[in-house]
Structures are given as structure tokens and as C-alpha cells.
Residue frames as qw, qx, qy, qz and C-alpha x, y, z in Angstrom:
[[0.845, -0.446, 0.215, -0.201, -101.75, 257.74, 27.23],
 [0.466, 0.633, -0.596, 0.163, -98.89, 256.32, 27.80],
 [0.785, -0.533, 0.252, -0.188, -97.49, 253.69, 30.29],
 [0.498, 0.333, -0.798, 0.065, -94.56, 250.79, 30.38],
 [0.857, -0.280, 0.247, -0.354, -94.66, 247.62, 31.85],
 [0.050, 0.519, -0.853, -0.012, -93.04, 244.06, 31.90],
 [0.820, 0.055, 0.271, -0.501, -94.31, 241.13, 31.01],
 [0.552, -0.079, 0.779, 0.284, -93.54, 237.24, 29.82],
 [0.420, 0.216, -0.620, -0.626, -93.84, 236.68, 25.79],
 [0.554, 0.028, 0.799, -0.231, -96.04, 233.91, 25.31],
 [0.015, -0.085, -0.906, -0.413, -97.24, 231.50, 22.14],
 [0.707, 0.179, 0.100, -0.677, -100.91, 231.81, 21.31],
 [0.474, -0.055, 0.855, -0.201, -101.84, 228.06, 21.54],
 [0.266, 0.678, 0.206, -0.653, -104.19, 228.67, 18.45],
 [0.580, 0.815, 0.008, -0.012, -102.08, 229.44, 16.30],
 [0.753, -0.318, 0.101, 0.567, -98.12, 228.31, 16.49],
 [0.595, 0.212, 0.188, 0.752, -95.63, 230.95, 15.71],
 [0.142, -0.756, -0.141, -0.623, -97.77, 234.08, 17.06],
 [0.449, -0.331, -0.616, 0.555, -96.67, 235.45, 20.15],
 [0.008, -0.783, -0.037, -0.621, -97.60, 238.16, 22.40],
 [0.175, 0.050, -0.545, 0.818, -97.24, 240.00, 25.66],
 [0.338, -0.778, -0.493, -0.194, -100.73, 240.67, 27.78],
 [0.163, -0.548, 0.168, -0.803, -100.97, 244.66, 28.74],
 [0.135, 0.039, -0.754, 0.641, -101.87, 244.37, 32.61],
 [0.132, -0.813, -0.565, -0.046, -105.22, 244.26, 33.86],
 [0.140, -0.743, -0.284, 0.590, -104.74, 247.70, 35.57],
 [0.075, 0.516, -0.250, -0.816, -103.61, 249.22, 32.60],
 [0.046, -0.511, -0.739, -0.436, -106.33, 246.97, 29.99],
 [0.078, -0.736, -0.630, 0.235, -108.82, 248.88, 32.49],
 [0.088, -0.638, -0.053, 0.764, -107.55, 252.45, 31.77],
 [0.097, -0.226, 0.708, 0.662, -107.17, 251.83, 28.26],
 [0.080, -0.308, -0.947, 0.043, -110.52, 250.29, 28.33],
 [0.130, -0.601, -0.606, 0.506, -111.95, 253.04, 29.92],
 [0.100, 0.426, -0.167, -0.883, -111.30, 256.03, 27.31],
 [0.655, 0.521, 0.513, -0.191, -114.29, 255.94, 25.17],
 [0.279, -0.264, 0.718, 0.580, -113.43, 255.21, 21.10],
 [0.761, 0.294, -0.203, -0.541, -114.77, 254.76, 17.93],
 [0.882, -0.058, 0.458, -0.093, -115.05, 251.05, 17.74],
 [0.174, 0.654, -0.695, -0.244, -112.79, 248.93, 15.78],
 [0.711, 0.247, -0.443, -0.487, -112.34, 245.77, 14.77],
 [0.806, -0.131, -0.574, 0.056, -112.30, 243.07, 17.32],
 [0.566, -0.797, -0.057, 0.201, -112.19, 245.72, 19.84],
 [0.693, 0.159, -0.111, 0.694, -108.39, 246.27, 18.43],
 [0.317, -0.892, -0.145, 0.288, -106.90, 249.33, 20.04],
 [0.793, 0.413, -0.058, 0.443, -103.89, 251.25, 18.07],
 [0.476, -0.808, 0.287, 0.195, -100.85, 251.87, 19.96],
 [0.511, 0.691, -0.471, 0.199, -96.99, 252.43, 19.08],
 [0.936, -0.284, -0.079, 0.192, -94.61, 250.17, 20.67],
 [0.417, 0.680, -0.587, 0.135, -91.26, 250.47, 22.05],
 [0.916, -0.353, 0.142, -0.126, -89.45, 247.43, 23.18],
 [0.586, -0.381, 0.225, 0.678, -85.32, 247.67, 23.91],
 [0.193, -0.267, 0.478, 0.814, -84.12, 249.19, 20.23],
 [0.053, -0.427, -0.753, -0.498, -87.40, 248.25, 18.10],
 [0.326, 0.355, 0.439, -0.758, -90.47, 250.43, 17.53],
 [0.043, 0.195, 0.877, 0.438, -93.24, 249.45, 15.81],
 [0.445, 0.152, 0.076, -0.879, -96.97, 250.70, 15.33],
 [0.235, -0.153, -0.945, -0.170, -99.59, 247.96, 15.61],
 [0.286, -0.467, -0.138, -0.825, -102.47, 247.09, 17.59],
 [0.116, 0.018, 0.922, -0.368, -103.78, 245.36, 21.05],
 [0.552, -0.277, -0.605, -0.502, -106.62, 243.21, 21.01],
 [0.686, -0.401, 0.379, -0.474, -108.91, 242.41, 24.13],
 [0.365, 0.069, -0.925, -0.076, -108.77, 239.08, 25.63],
 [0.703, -0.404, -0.203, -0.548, -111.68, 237.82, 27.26],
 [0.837, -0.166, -0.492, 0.172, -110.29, 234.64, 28.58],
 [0.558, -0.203, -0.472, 0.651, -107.54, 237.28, 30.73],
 [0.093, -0.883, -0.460, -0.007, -109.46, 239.99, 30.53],
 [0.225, -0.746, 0.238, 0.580, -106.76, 242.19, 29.08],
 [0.726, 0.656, -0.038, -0.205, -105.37, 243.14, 26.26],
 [0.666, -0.351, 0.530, 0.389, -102.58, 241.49, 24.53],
 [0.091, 0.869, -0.312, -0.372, -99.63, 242.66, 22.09],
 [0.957, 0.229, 0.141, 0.110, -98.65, 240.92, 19.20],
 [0.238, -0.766, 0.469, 0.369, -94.79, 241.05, 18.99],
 [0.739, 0.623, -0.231, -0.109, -93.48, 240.29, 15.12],
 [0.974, -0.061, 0.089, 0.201, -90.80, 238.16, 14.59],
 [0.394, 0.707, -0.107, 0.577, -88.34, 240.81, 13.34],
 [0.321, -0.727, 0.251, -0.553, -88.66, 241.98, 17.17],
 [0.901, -0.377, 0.141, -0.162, -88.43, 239.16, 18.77],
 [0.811, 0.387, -0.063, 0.434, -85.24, 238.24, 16.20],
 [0.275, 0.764, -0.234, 0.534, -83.54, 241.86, 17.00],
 [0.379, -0.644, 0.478, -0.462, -84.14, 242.20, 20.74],
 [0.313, 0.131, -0.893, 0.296, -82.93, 238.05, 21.24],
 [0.627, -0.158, 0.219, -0.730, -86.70, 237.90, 22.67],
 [0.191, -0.055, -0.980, -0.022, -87.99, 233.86, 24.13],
 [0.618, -0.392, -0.524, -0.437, -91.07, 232.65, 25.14],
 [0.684, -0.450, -0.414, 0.398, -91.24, 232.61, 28.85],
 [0.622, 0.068, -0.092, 0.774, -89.12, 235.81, 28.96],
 [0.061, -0.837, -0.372, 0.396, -90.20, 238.97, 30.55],
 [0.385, 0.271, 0.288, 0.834, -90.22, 242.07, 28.39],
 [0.222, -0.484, -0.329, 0.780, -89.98, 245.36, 28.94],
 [0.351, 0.527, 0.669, 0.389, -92.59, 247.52, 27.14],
 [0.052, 0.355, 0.280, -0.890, -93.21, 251.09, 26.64],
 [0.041, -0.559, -0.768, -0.311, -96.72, 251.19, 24.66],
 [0.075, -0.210, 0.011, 0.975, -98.21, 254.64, 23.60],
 [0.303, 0.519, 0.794, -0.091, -102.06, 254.31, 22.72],
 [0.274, 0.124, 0.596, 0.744, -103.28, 255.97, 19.63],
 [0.213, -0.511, -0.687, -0.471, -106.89, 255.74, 19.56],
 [0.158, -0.282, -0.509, 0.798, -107.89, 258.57, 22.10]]
């Protein structure tokens, strides 16, 4: 599975200095929908690409938006000249099939 998308970065409120991007409801719901061995906090592993950077991590559900959402590392956020507020362009490749 495979998909890209755009979306603002945002601060987890939480927890300063963690940011992420939230996967779209339409594509949490597909992603959602392929059955898995469970994981830990629901985590899903997927490979990232986002401008020059890939990376292999993992999305986690949110409840509150009822998607999941992509932690972006600081190394990424450093290379691709990524802000908070700023829309980013993701291609995200899900693992766990």
C-alpha cells in the first residue's frame, strides 16, 4: 500500500519538540482496514519519503482525530527546511500488510 499526501507539520502539545504530520482520514481508514498482527499502541510500520529524506518508522492512531499521525525526526525537518504550520508533502509506503 502505498499513497502520498500533504499535510501541515504540527507540535504535539504533550510533549514540546515532537512533531508530526496526521495521515488523512481517508487514507487512516484504508490503512486501518487491512487486518494485522497487533502492535504496540496500534503503531503501524511504514517507510517514509519526504522531498530528499527517507526514513522507516511508524504511525500511531489518534483517537482525538481519528487518524493516524507521523512522527517526523528532527534530522528531517533540519534537511528538508521543514516549520510547524507548513504543509508537507509525503509519500508513505505501509509495511505491516
Amino acid at each position: 500500500m502505498r499513497f502520498r499526501f500533504t499535510a501541515p507539520l504540527w507540535e504535539w502539545q504533550a510533549q514540546a519538540n515532537w512533531y508530526f504530520v496526521t495521515v488523512p482520514e481517508e487514507i487512516s481508514e484504508d490503512i486501518r482496514e487491512v487486518p494485522r498482527m497487533p502492535r504496540g499502541f496500534g503503531s503501524v510500520r511504514v517507510r517514509v519519503q519526504v522531498g530528499g529524506s527517507d526514513w522507516s518508522t511508524s504511525i500511531f492512531p489518534d483517537s482525538a482525530q481519528g487518524a493516524y499521525v507521523l512522527p517526523v525526526k528532527k534530522a528531517v525537518r533540519v534537511a528538508e527546511g521543514l516549520a510547524e504550520g507548513e504543509p508537507v508533502e509525503v509519500a508513505l509506503e505501509v509495511l505491516d500488510l
